[in-house]
Phi, psi and omega in degrees: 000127189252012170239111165251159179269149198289342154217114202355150175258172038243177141286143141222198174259124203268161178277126183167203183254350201273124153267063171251138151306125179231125191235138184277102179262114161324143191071002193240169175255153209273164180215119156338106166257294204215169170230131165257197228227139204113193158292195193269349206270283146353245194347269107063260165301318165327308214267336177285342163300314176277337191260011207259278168304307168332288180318332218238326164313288174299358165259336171296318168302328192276341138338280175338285186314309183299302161357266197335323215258015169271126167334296204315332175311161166277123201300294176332329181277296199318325179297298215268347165246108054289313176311310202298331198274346192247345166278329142300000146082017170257026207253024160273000000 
């Protein structure tokens, strides 16, 4: 994966009225990456949406990337996930 995050995944959301992300390294105090903005409800559903996509990126790419690297694929899949991987700056 050539797009990483500046701190280790996975994330979560902690259970409680607080929206923050967070990532919990066993032995550790939990460490903010962002909070979000909004009700509380909002917030809430938002920060679970981001650590959701966040978590789910690098097995998506990597996914991807075996697809490509299948005989079998269709020069048509092959076209259309090689854009998705170079708009995503993941095509090295």
């Amino acid at each position: 994966m050539t797009t990483k995050p500046a701190t280790p995944l996975p994330w979560t959301v902690p259970i409680g009225p607080i929206a923050e992300i967070v990532h919990d390294a066993p032995n550790e105090k939990a460490l903010v990456i962002a909070d979000c903005i909004g009700t509380e409800c909002v917030r809430k559903q938002n920060a679970a949406y981001i650590v959701h996509a966040c978590n789910a990126y690098p097995l998506m790419i990597e996914r991807i990337k075996i697809v490509l690297g299948e005989q079998s694929t269709d020069q048509h899949t092959r076209d259309v996930l090689g854009a998705l991987l170079r708009s995503l700056r993941e095509d090295k």
